[in-house]
N, C-alpha and C positions, 0 to 999 in steps of 0.2 A: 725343737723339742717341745716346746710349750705348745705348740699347735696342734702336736700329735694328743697329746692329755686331753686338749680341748674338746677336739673330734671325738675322743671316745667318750666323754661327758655327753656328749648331742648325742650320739648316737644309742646310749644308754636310756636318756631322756627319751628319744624319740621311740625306741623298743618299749617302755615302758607305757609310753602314752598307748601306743598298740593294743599292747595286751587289756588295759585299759576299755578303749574303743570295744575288741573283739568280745571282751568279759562281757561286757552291758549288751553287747548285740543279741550274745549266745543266752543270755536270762534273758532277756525279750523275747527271742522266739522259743525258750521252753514255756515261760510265761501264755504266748499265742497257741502253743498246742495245747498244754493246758485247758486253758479255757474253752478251746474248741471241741477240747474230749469231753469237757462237763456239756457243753450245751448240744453237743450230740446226744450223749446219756441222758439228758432233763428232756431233750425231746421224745426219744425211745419210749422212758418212761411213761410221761404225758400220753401216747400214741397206747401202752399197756394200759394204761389206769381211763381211759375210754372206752377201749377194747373192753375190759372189764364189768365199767357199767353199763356197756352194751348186754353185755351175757346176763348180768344182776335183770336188767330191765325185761329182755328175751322171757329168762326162766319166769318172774313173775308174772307176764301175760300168757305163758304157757300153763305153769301149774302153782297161781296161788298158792295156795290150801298149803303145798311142800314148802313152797318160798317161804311163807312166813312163817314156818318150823325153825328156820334159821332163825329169828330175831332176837336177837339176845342173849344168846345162848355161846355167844365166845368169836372169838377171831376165823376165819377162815381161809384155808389155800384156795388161790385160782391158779395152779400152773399152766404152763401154755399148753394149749391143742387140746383143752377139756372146755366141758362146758358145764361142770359140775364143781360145788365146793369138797374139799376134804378137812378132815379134819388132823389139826396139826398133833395130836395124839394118834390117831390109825392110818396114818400116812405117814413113816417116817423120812420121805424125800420130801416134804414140806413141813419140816421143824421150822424152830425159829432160826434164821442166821443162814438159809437154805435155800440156795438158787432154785429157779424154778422156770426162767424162760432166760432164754439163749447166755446160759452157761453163767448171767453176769448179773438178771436181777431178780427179784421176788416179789409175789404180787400177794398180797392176802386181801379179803374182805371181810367186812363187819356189818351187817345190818340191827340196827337199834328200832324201838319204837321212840318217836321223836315230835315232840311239840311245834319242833322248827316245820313239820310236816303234817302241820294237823294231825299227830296223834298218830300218821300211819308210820310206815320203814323208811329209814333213811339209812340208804347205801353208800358204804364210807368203801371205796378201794384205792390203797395203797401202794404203789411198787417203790422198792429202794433198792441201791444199789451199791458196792463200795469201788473205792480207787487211793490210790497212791494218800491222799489228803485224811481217810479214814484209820483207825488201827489197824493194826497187821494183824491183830490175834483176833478168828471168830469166832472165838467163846465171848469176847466183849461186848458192853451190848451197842458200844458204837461204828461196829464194826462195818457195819451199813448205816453210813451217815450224811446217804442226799435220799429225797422219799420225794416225791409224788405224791400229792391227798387230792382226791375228784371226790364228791358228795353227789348225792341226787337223792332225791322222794319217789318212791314207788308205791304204786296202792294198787290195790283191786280192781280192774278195771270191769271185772260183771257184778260187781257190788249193787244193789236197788237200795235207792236213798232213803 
């Protein structure tokens, strides 16, 4: 009779160490997807926010004179497949908080005039993106809360010194 108790003791013990084991296994590999999905999307991004200053660099050896209309003058949408800014007031699919390339992140630009650049444009592009780790509500403003920042200097390049 005592042995029977006993047995079900170990074997309670032993069930439990299980669940145990199983528990820690199963947060580790949410843990590993996790982290895989972020540095998937930090790459994405990276890969958008080049693409980006690719376009900022493009447009200013094509047509200065427009490019630096932009300076200063506020934030800018770069959605995908343009190669043109808008602005987040006459474009309302590029508000703030407003996907704009493949359903998941948003890319704005900012060109400043900047000392860091001898006085010419420095090109700030952006993209952010949210997930599970961000707010759930995007009216908030963290609701995109991993970003991407690339910089670069642009200038005139038919400018005579």
């Amino acid at each position: 009779m005592n042995q029977k108790g006993q047995t079900l003791i170990e074997a309670l013990v032993a069930l439990g160490a299980a669940v145990v084991v199983v528990s820690a296994i199963t947060v580790a590999v949410i843990t590993a997807v996790s982290n895989s999905d972020f540095a998937e999307y930090q790459n994405l991004a990276t890969g958008y926010a080049q693409q980006g200053i690719q376009i900022v660099q493009q447009k200013s050896q094509l047509d200065w004179a427009h490019t630096a209309t932009y300076s200063g003058t506020g934030i800018w949408c770069l959605p995908q497949g343009t190669t043109d800014f808008y602005s987040h007031i006459t474009d309302p699919n590029c508000s703030d908080n407003s996907v704009n390339i493949q359903d998941k992140f948003f890319r704005q630009v900012e060109l400043i005039s900047s000392a860091k650049c001898n006085n010419n444009i420095q090109a700030e592009v952006t993209v952010a993106w949210t997930d599970g780790k961000c707010s759930a509500d995007p009216a908030l403003s963290n609701y995109y809360c991993h970003n991407v920042t690339l910089d670069t200097c642009i200038a005139d390049i038919n400018r005579t010194q």
